[in-house]
C-alpha positions in Angstrom: 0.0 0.0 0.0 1.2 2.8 -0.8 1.9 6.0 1.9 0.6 8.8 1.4 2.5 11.8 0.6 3.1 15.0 2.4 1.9 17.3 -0.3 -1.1 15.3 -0.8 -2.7 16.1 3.0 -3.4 19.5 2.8 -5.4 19.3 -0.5 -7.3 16.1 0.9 -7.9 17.5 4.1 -9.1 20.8 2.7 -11.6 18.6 0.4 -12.5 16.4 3.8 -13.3 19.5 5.4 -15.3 21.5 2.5 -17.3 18.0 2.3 -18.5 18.0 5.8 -19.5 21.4 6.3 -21.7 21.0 2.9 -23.3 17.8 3.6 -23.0 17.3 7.7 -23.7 20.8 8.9 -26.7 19.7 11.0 -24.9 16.9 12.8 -21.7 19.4 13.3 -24.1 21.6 14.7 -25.4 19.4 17.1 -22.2 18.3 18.4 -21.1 22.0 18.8 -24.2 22.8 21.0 -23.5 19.7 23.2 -22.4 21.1 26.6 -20.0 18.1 27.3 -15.9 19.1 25.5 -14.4 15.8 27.0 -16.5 13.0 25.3 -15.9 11.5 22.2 -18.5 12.3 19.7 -19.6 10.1 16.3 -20.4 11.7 13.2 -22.3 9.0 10.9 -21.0 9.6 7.0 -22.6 7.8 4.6 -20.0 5.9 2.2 -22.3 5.9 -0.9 -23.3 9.7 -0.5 -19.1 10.5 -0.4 -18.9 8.6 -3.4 -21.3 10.4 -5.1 -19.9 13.9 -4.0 -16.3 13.3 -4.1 -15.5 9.6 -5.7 -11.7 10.0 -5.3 -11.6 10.7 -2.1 -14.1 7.6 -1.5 -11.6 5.9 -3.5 -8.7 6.7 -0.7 -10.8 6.3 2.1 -11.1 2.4 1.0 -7.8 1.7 -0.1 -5.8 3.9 2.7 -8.2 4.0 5.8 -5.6 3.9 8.5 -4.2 7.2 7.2 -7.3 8.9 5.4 -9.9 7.6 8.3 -7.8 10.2 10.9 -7.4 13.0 8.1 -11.3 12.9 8.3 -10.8 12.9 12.2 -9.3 15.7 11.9 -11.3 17.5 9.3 -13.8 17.2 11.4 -12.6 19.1 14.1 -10.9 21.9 11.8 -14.9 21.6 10.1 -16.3 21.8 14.3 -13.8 25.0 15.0 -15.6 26.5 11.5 -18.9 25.9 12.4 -18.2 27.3 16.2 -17.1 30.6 14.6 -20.3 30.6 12.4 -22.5 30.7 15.4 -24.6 33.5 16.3 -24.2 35.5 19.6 -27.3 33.7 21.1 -26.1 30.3 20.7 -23.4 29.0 23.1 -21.3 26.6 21.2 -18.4 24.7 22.9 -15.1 23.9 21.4 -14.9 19.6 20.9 -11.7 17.9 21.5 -12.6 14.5 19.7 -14.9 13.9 16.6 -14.7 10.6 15.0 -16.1 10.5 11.6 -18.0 7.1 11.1 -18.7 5.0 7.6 -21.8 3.3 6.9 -21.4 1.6 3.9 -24.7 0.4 3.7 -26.1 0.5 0.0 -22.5 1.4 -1.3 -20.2 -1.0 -3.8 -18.7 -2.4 -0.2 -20.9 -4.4 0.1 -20.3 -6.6 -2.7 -18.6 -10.1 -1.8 -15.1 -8.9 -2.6 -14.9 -6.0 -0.1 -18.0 -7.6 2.1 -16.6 -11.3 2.4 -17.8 -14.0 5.2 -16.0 -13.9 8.5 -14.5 -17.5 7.3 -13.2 -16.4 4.2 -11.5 -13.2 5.3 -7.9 -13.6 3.7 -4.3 -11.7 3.9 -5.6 -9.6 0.1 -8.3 -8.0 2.6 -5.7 -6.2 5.2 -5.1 -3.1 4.8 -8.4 -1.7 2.9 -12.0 -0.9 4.5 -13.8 -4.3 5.4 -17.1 -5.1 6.1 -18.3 -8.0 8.2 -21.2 -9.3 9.4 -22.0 -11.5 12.4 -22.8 -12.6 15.6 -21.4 -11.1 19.0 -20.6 -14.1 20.6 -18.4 -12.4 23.7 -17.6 -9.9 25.3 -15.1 -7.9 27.0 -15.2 -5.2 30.1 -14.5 -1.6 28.9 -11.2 -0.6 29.6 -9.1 2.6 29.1 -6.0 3.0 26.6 -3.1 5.8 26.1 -4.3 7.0 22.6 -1.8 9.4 21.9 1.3 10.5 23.6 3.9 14.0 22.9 7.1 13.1 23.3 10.1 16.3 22.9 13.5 15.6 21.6 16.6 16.3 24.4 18.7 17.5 22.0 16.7 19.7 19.2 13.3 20.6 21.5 10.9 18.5 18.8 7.5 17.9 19.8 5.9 14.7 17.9 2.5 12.6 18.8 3.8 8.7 19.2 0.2 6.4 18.8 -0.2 2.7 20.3 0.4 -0.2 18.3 -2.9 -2.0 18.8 -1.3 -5.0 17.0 0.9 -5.7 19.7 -1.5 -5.1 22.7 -1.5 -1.5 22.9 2.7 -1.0 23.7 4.2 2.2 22.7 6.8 1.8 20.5 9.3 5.2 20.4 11.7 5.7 17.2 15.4 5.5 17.1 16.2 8.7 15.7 14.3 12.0 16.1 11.6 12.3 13.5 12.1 16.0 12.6 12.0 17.5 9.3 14.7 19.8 9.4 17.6 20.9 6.4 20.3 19.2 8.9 19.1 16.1 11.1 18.8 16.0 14.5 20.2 12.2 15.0 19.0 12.7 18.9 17.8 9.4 19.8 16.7 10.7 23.5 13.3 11.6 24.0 11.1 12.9 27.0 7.3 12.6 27.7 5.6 15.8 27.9 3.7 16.5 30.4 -0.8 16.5 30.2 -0.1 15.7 26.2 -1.8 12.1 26.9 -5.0 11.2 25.5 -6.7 8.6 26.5 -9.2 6.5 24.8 -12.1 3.7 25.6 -11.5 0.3 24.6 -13.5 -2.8 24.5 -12.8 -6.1 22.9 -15.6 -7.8 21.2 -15.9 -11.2 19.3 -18.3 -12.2 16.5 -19.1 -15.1 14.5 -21.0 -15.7 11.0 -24.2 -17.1 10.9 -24.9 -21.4 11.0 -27.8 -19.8 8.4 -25.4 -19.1 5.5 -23.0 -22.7 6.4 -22.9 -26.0 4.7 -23.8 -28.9 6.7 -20.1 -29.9 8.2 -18.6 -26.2 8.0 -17.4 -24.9 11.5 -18.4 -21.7 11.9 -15.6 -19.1 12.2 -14.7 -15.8 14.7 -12.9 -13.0 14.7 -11.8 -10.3 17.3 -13.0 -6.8 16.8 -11.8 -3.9 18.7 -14.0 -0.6 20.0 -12.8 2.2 20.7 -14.4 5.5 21.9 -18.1 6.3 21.4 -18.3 2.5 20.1 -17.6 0.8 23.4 -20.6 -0.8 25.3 -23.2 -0.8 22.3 -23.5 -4.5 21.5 -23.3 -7.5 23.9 -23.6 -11.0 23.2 -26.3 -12.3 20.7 -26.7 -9.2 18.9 -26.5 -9.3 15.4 -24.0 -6.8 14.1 -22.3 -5.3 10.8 -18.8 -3.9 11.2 -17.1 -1.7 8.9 -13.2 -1.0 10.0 -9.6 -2.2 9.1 -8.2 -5.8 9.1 -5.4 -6.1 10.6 -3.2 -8.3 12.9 -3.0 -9.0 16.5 0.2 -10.6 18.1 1.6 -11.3 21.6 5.0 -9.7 22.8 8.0 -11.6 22.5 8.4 -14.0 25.2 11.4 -16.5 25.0 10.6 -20.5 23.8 7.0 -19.1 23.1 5.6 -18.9 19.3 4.3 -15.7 18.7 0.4 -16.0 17.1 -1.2 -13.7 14.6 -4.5 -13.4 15.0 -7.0 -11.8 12.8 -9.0 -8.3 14.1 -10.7 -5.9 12.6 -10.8 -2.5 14.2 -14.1 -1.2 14.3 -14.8 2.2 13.1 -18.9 1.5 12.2 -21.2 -0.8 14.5 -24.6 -1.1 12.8 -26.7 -3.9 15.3 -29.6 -5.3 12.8 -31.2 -6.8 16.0 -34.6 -5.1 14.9 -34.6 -6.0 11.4 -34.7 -9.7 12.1 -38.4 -10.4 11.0 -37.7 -7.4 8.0 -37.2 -9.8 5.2 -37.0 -8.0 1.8 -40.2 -9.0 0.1 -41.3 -8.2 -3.4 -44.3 -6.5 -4.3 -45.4 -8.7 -6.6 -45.3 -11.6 -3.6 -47.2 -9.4 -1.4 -50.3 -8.4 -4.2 -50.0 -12.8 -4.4 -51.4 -13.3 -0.8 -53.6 -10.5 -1.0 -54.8 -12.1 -4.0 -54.8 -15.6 -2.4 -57.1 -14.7 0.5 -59.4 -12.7 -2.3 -59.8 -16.3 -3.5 -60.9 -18.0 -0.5 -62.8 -15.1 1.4 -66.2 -17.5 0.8 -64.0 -20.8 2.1 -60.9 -19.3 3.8 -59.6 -22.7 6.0 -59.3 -24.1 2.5 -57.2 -21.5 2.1 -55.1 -22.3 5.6 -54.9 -25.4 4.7 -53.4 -24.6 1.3 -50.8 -22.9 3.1 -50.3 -25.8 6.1 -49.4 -28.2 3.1 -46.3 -26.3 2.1 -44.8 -27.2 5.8 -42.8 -30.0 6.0 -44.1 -31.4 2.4 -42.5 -35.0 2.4 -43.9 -35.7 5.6 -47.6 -36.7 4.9 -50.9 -36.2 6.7 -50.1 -34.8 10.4 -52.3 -31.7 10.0 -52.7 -30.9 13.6 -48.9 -31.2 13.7 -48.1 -28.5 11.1 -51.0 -26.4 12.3 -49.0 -26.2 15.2 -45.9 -25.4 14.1 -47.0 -22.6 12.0 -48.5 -21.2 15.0 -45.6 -21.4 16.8 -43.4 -19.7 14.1 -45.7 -17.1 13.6 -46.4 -16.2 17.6 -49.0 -13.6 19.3 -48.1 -10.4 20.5 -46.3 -9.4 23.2 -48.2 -7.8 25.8 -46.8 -4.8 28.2 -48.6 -3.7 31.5 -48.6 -0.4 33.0 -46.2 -1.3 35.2 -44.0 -2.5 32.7 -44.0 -6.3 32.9 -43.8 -8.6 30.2 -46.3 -11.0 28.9 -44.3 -12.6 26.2 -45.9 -13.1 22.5 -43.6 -16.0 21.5 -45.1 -19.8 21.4 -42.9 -22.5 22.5 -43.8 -26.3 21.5 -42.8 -29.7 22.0 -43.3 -33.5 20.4 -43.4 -36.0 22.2 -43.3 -39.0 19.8 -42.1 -42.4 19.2 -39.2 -43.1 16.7 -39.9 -42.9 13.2 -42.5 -40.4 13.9 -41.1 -37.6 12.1 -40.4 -35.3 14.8 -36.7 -34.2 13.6 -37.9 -33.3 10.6 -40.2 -31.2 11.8 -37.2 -29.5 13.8 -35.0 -29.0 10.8 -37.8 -28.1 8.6 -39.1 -25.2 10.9 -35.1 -23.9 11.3 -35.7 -23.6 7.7 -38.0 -21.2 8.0 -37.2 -19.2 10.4 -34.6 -16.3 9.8 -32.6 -17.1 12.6 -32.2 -20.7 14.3 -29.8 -23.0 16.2 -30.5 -26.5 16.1 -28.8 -28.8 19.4 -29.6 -32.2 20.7 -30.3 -32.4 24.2 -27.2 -35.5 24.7 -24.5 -32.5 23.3 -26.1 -29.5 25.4 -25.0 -28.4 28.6 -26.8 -25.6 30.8 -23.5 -23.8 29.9 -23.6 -24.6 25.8 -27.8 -23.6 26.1 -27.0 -20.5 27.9 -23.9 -18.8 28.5 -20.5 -19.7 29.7 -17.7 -17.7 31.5 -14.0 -18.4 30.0 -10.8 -16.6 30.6 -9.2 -15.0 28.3 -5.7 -13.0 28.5 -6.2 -13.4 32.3 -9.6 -11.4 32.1 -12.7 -13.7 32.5 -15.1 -12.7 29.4 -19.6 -14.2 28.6 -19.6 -16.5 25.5 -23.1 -16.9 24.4 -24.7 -20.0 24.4 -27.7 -21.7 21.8 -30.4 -19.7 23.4 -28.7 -16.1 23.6 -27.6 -16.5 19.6 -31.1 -17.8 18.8 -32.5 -14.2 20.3 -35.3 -12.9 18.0 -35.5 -16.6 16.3 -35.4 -20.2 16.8 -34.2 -22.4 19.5 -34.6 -26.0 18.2 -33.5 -28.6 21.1 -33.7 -32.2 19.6 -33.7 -35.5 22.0 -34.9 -33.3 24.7 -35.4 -36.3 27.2 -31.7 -36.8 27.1 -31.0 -33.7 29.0 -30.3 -34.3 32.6 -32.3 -32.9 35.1 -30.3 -29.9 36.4 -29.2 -28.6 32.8 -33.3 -28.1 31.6 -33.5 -26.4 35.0 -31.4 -23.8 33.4 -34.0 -22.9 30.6 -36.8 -21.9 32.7 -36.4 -18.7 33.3 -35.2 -18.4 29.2 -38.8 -19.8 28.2 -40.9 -17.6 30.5 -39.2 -14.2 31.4 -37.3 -14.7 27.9 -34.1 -13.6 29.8 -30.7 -15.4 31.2 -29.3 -13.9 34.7 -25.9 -14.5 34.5 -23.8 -14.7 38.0 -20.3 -16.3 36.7 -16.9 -15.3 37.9 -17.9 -11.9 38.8 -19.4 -11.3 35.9 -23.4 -10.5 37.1 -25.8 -9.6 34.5 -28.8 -9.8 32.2 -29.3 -11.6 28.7 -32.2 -11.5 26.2 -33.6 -14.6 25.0 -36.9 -13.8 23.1 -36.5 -16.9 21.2 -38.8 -19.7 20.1 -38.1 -23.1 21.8 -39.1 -25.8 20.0 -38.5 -29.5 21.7 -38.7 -33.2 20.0 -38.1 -35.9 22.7 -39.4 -39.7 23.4 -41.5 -41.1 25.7 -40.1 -43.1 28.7 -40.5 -46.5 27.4 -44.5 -47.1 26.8 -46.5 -44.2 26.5 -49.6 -45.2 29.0 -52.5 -42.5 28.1 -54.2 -43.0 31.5 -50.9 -41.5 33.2 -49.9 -37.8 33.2 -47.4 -36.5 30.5 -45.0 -35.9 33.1 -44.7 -39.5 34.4 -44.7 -40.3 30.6 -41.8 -38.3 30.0 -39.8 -37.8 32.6 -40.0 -33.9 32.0 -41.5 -31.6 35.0 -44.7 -30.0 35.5 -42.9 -26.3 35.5 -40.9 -27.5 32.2 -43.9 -28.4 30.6 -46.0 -25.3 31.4 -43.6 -23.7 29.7 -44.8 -25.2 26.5 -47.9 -23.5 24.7 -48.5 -27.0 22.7 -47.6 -30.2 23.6 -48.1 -32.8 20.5 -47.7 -36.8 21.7 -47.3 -39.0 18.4 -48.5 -42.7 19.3 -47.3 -45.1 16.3 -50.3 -47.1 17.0 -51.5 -49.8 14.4 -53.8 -48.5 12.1 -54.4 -50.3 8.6 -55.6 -48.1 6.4 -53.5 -45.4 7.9 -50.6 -47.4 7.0 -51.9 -48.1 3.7 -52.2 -44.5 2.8 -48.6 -43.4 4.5 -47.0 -46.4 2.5 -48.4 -45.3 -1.3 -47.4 -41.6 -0.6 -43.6 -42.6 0.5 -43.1 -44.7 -2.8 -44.9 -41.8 -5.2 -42.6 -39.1 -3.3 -39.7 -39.8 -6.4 -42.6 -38.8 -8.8 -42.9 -36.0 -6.8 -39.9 -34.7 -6.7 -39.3 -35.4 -10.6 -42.9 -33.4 -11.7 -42.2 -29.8 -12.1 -43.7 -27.4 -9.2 -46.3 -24.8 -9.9 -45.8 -21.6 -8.5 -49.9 -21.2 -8.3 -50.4 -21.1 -4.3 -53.5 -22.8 -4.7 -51.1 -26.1 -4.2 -48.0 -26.5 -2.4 -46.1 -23.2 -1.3 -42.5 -23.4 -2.3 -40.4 -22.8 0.9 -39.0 -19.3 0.2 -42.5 -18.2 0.0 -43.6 -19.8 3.1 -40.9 -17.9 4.4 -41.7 -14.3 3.0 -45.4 -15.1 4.2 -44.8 -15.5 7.9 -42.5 -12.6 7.9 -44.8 -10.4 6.5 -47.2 -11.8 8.6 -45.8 -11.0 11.6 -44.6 -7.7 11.1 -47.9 -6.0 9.6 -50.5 -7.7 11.6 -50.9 -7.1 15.7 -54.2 -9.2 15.9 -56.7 -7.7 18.9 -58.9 -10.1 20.7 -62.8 -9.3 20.3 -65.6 -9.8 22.5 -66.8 -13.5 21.2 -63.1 -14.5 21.3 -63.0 -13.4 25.0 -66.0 -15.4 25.9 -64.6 -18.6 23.8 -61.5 -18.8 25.3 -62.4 -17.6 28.8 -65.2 -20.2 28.9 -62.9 -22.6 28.1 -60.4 -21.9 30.7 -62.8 -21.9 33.8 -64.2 -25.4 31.7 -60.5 -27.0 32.5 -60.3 -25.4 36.0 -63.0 -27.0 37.0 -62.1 -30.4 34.9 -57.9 -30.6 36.3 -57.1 -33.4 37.9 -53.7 -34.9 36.6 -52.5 -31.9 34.6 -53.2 -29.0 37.1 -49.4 -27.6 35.7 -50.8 -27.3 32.6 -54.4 -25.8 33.8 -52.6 -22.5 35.6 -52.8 -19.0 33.8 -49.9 -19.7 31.5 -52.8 -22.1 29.3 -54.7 -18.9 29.6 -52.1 -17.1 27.8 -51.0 -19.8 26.0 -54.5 -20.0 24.0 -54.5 -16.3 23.7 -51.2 -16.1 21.7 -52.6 -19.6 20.0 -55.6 -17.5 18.9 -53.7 -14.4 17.8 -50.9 -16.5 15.6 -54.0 -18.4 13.9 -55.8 -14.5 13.4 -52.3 -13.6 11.8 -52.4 -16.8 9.5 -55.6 -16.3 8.2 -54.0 -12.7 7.1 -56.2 -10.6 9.7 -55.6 -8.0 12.6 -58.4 -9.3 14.4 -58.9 -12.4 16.7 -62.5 -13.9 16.1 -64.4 -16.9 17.4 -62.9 -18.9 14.7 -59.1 -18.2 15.9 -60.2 -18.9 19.5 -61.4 -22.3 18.4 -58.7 -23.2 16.5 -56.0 -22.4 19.4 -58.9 -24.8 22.0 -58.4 -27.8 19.2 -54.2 -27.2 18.8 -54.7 -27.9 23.1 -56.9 -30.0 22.7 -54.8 -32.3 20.6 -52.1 -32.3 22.9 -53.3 -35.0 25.2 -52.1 -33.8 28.3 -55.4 -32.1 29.6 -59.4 -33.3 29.6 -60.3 -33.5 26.6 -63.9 -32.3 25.4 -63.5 -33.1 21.9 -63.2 -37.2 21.7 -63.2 -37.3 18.2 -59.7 -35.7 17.2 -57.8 -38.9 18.2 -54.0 -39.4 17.6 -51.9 -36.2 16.1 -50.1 -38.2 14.4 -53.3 -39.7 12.6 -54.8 -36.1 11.6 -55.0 -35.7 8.1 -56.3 -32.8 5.8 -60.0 -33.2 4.9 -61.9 -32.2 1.9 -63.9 -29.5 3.4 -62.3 -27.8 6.3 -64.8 -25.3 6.6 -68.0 -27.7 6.9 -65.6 -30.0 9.1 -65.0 -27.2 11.5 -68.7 -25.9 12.1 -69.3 -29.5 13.1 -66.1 -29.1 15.7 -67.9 -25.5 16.2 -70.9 -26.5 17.6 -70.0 -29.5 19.7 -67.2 -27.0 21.3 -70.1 -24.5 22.0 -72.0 -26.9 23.4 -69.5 -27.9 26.1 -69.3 -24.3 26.7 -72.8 -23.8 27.1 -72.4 -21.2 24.8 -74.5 -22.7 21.9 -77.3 -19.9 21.1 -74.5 -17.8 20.4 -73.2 -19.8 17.5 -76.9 -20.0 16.2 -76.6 -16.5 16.4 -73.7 -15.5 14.2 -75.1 -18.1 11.3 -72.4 -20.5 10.6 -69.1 -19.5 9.4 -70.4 -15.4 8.2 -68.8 -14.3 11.2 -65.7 -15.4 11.2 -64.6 -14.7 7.4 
């Protein structure tokens, strides 16, 4: 790379300068009014506008950036000073020590693969120019403080020069062996003496991310690198947030220490943080996708759970029948809303669910298919998990212990799927209570006391102990505890029992699945949705649609409640309030399915059969039977006025349903 010559900083500085006071006058502005001179202050650039403006200097600004990212540092003071002088006499400016001017290259040319490359294939060509990466913050570090700059004054010739930390080599100031001054006849004095109040000191934090399991192969370890923080970027993230860091690649190596190899490691200092934690559910989704559903539930208004249905089939395709199944795991994917009190507690609006199955039931692939389809999953088996590995762990590094985030914490905003749950031991599902519920992780480890999210989506496969007996509770059935299954808003047992015809149908559906795979799919959503769509639907789902209960829904699914109060006897765990809330975020996931902002008797009835199914309470509908049995019928909508009326019935809430006329209501 080539240095950058002396005549060449005045002229670039000058354009640095010229370019903030045209297009970042408001923000200068703003930091000249602030009272405070001693903090550090940001001041967000946009690297696509500077290319637009002035390209060359863009151009430097990528290839040079650990020269021309302090030229703008200090532009941006020299810029401050001009704007302080501009000020009128009403106005009381103060004069700013520290600007840092910040990139954000989003929508720019650096973000194409070359300059915008996966943490795993970050190479030696990428050092030394403006990098991009994105990840997750997997640790870290306490907030320390840094010498940032030092004067030093020459003994022999009185020369003042600034000496900066080599970060590369753990912060150590390096002097130089002659004095640096620009002078006709060298100095040669190789004596030098701090100056006295010349240091400046800086905040620094050391941070560690890692790319996404979403965009790996299957076998492909997923890889980290250290960033550093500095100043106003310290303290921003913590672990589990999803970040994009723009800043310079560059290497990190121990002192010399005698018989010990000295390690390169790869870090990136940070000058941009950009957390996407919010724009998890924000998938990009075309317009001419959104007019389709619109257009799809035009179609079905007169028959719309033919139309749910249509949709259920696209889940987990080469499994067949198990329609309460894949009910339920679009409700759980999709979720309620999440409910805040006056007082400012929590009622959280994610579902979590759990199988309970016997082998060859197709539980895992349920597991892997919903990771599919969620943005952001992590998939572990309960014989490889740890309360540690679900959670978070405490490890040393460099003598300073440091929080690596566990499955739960780096599924935040997502999905947590936990395969062979039963082979968990007891103490390490303990750790996930609190997770599931409160949807945070208090953290007391080596000192280290604090407070992670966890607003993730657990979803749980495990097998019965032994021979599922339907006369005893689930709990004796699976070994799991009453508070750990409370926890779960569905809970699906899958009984292979012998059934004939049942087998007959499964049996001519696996040996036609090659003719299915071979035919050409049709991209009308009347059939099958293709997976990617299935994907853009329950996004857009759940961010445009905050479903409110109405008055019939109330009366459904408080009728029901007090119906299983009164019925408890073996499953009073999972008869407490958290069922109550359970069918209320059942009911508003269904309303967000059916492409709606309102809950209605119908959604209240669908989230009392997805409990109902789950064998572990009374039932009052004995004709649903085995999940694992339920199949898609002809005519949902006639099926379900049948279900309708024997439901109301048990809720003595009959005249009612005569009332709203069938299914007019509810459409």
């Amino acid at each position: 790379m080539d240095l950058v010559r002396e005549e060449e900083v005045p002229m670039r500085l000058h354009s640095a300068v010229e370019y903030l006071l045209h297009c970042h006058s408001d923000q200068l502005r703003s930091i000249t009014l602030s009272p405070d001179p001693k903090l550090h202050y940001p001041l967000f650039v946009d690297y696509a506008e500077l290319m637009d403006v002035d390209p060359p200097l863009a151009c430097l600004v990528f290839a040079n950036p650990t020269d021309y990212l302090r030229f703008f540092d200090q532009a941006a003071i020299l810029a401050h000073k001009r704007v302080l002088e501009d000020m009128v006499l009403h106005e009381k400016g103060v004069e700013k020590k520290f600007i840092h001017v910040r990139f954000n290259v989003c929508g720019s040319p650096l973000e194409f693969p070359e300059t915008f490359p996966r943490i795993g294939r970050v190479r030696v060509k990428h050092r030394g120019i403006l990098l991009t990466l994105k990840g997750t913050v997997i640790r870290s570090g306490a907030v320390k403080m840094y010498e940032g700059q030092r004067t030093y004054q020459c003994k022999r010739c009185k020369h003042m020069f600034p000496v900066y930390p080599e970060l590369e080599t753990r912060i150590t100031v390096t002097l130089p062996s002659v004095c640096p001054s620009q002078r006709s006849k060298p100095c040669e004095g190789n004596k030098f003496i701090s100056v006295e109040n010349t240091t400046v000191c800086h905040d620094y934090q050391e941070i560690k991310i890692q790319e996404s399991t979403q965009v790996l192969g299957v076998g492909v370890i997923p890889r980290s690198i250290l960033v550093i923080l500095q100043d106003d970027l310290v303290d921003i993230v913590k672990a589990g947030d999803d970040v994009i860091v723009t800043g310079i690649l560059t290497a990190k190596w121990s002192p010399d220490l005698k018989d010990v190899r000295c390690d390169l490691d790869p870090t990136l200092i940070a000058n941009h943080v950009r957390r996407i934690n919010k724009l998890k559910i924000d998938i990009d989704i075309p317009d001419d996708v959104t007019m389709k559903f619109k257009q799809f539930w035009l179609d079905f208004r007169d028959t719309p759970l033919k139309g749910r249905n249509a949709i259920l089939r696209g889940i987990c395709p080469q499994v067949f029948g198990l329609f309460t199944v894949k009910l339920a795991v679009a409700l759980t994917l999709i979720g309620g809303v999440q409910h805040v009190d006056a007082s400012g507690t929590k009622i959280r609006g994610e579902s979590h669910m759990l199988l309970v199955g016997d082998p060859g039931t197709g539980k895992s692939q349920f597991l892997k298919f919903a990771a599919k389809l969620s943005n952001r999953s992590v998939i572990t088996t309960g014989l490889g998990s740890t309360s540690a590995g679900l959670t978070v762990t405490a490890v040393k590094d460099g003598g300073e212990w440091m929080l690596e985030a566990g499955a739960l914490v780096l599924a935040d905003g997502g999905l947590c799927c936990i395969d062979e749950f039963d082979s968990m031991r007891e103490h390490d599902r303990a750790t996930i209570h609190e997770a599931m519920e409160q949807q945070t992780i208090s953290v007391a480890k080596a000192g280290l006391v604090t407070t992670l999210n966890t607003r993730t989506i657990v979803f749980g496969a495990t097998n019965p102990k032994g021979h599922y007996d339907p006369d005893q509770p689930l709990s004796v059935n699976t070994a799991l505890s009453g508070p750990l299954l409370s926890r779960f808003d569905i809970v699906l047992v899958l009984l292979d029992t012998k059934n004939p015809e049942w087998d007959a149908v499964v049996s001519s559906h696996i040996l036609s699945e090659g003719e299915y795979e071979n035919s050409k799919q049709d991209e009308d959503l009347a059939n099958i949705w293709p997976l990617s769509i299935l994907r853009w639907y329950i996004g857009y789902v759940k961010k445009h649609f905050k479903p409110m209960l109405t008055k019939e829904a109330e009366k459904v699914i408080s009728s029901y409640y007090q119906l299983q109060r009164r019925s408890a006897i073996h499953n009073a765990a999972r008869t407490t309030v958290r069922m109550l809330e359970s069918l209320i975020r059942l009911a508003q996931a269904h309303a967000r399915l059916m492409f709606r902002n309102e809950v209605t008797r119908l959604d209240a009835i669908a989230a009392i059969l997805c409990i109902e199914s789950s064998m572990t309470i009374s039932a009052i509908m004995d004709s649903i039977g085995n999940a694992l049995h339920s199949n898609f019928t002809e005519n949902p909508d006639q099926e379900y006025a049948k279900q309708e009326k024997i439901i109301l019935e048990k809720l003595s809430l009959v005249d009612e349903s005569q009332e709203s006329n069938g299914l007019g209501g509810f459409c």
